[in-house]
C-alpha positions, 0 to 999 in steps of 0.5 A: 552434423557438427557444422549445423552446431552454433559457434560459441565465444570469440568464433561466434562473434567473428562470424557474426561481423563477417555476416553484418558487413562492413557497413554495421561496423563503419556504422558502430564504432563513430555510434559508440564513440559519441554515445560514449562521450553523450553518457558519460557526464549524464552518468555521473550526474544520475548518480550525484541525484540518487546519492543526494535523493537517498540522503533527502529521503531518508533525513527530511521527507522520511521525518515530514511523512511521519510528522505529517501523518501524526498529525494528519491522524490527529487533526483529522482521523480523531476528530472524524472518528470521534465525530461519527462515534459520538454525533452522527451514530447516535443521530444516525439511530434518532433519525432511523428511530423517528423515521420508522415512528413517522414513516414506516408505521403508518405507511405500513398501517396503510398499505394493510388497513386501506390499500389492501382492501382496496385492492381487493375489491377492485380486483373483485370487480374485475375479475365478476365484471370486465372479464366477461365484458373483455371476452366479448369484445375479444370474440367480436373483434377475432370476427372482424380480424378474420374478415379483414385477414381474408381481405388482405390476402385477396387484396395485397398478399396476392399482388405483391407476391405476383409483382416480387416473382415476376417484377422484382426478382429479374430485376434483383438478378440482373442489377446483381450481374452488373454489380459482379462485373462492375466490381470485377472491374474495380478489381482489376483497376486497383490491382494494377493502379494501387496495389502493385506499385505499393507492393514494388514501394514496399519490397524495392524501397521501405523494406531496405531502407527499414533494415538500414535503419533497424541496424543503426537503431540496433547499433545505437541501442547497443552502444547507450548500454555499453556507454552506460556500462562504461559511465557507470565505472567513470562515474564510479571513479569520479567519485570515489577520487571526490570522496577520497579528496573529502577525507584527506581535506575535511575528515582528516583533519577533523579526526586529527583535531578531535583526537590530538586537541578535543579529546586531551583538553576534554580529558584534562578538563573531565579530571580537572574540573568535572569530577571535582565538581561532581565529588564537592556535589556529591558531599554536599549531598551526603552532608546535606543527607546527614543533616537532615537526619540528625535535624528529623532525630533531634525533632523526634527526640524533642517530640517524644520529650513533650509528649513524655512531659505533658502526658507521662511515661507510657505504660509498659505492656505485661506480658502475655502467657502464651499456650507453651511454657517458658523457661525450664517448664517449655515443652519440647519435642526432645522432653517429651521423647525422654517422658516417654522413655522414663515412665513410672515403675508400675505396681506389682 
């Protein structure tokens, strides 16, 4: 039981080489080595195209997509829709309107008012009159059919049935016999001329040559997905080192010239310049602001000094008094409480 188990890891792989043969290998190793050397330039350059694919789709197809379905619902969903909303509908219901007012009505009153009638009295008619006529004429022609009938069968069912039974069936019988042995004939013929040699073709030549060739397809399959593989980590390296090389040669430096030049003068020039100039603006906008003030006070001042000349002091409004007293006379909850603890001695 344990030798019918299958061998797994390296010892399945060995007993699979000693089973292929010598020629699976002769044939494997030249096969990888040039799909290896095919593939790899193709996969590096696979994966070029799909980095610059995903930049292009993501920075202009994306963007033109959405620009061009903006403006696609506004050149022409708007205006279709505004145009099955507000002319075609309501045509749509006009002609639907005058349609039923020409059309429908009278060719409703017509259908009730004349065909209808019509109808019925034709079929009055009918039914008191060609009814009977057509019974008639039925029964007369039931009679002719029968004589007919019985002619036929003295005249040619009799015949025919005699000459099918005594003519033709021999006749059929032996045709069939030379048939089956003709055919037997054929049989034979092509059996021995067509059949066995494509039967010695196929097991002596196509089958071996179809195995050599199904092993060197599985050969080369196995070697595109191993060069594939081994691409990919080329490809991989390659670029990595282009990006490493990018970053020491243009993104170093660029961060190196942002940090040690860009950012101090931009610092010196935020300090020296920037928020000096923002602190003068915003003075000038608080004096501005105050001025402003002032100037609105001083023409409300001269305002109230003209009316006050032309028209008097206004009068000052008297006072009004409330329900609650002021003063000392001012209810509270605390004075009532004490009015109500000191009341006045009763008489005796």
């Amino acid at each position: 039981m344990e030798l019918e188990k299958p061998v797994s890891g390296e010892g399945a792989s060995v007993g699979r080489g000693e089973a292929e043969g010598c020629l699976v290998v002769a044939i494997r190793i030249p096969v990888r080595i040039v799909v290896v050397l095919l593939v790899v330039p193709v996969r590096v350059v696979w994966d070029g195209l799909v980095v610059v694919g995903r930049v292009v789709r993501d920075v202009v197809l994306r963007p033109v997509g959405r620009g061009l379905g903006w403006l696609g619902k506004v050149m022409v969903v708007w205006p279709v829709v505004a145009l099955w909303r507000w002319v075609l509908v309501p045509v749509g219901k006009g002609l639907g309107w005058l349609g039923r007012v020409v059309v429908v009505w009278p060719v409703v009153a017509l259908w009730r008012w004349v065909v209808v009638p019509v109808g019925r009295g034709v079929a009055w008619v009918w039914e008191k009159g060609v009814v009977p006529v057509g019974r008639g004429v039925m029964w007369v022609l039931r009679g002719i059919g029968a004589g007919a009938g019985w002619l036929t069968r003295c005249l040619v069912v009799v015949p025919a049935v005699w000459l099918y039974a005594w003519v033709l069936v021999p006749v059929g019988r032996g045709i069939v016999a030379l048939a089956e042995w003709g055919w037997l004939g054929l049989y034979w013929a092509g059996r021995v001329l067509v059949v066995l040699p494509v039967v010695a073709l196929w097991r002596w030549v196509l089958v071996p040559v179809g195995r050599v060739l199904g092993v060197v397809a599985r050969e080369v399959w196995d070697a595109l997905g191993h060069a594939w593989r081994i691409a990919g980590w080329v490809s991989l390296a390659v670029w990595r080192f282009l990006a490493g090389v990018f970053r020491t040669l243009v993104v170093a430096p660029v961060a190196w010239v942002y940090r040690t030049v860009l950012t101090p003068v931009g610092h010196v020039v935020r300090d020296a310049l920037l928020r000096p100039a923002a602190e003068a603006v915003r003075s000038v906008g608080r004096v501005t602001r105050q001025v402003l003030a002032s100037a609105r006070e001083t023409v409300r001042q001269t305002r109230a000094d003209l009316r006050r000349a032309l028209f008097g002091a206004p009068r000052e409004r008297e006072a009004v008094a409330g329900r609650e007293p002021g003063g000392r006379a001012a209810r509270t909850l605390e004075k009532r409480s004490g009015a109500a603890e000191v009341s006045p001695p009763t008489r005796g």
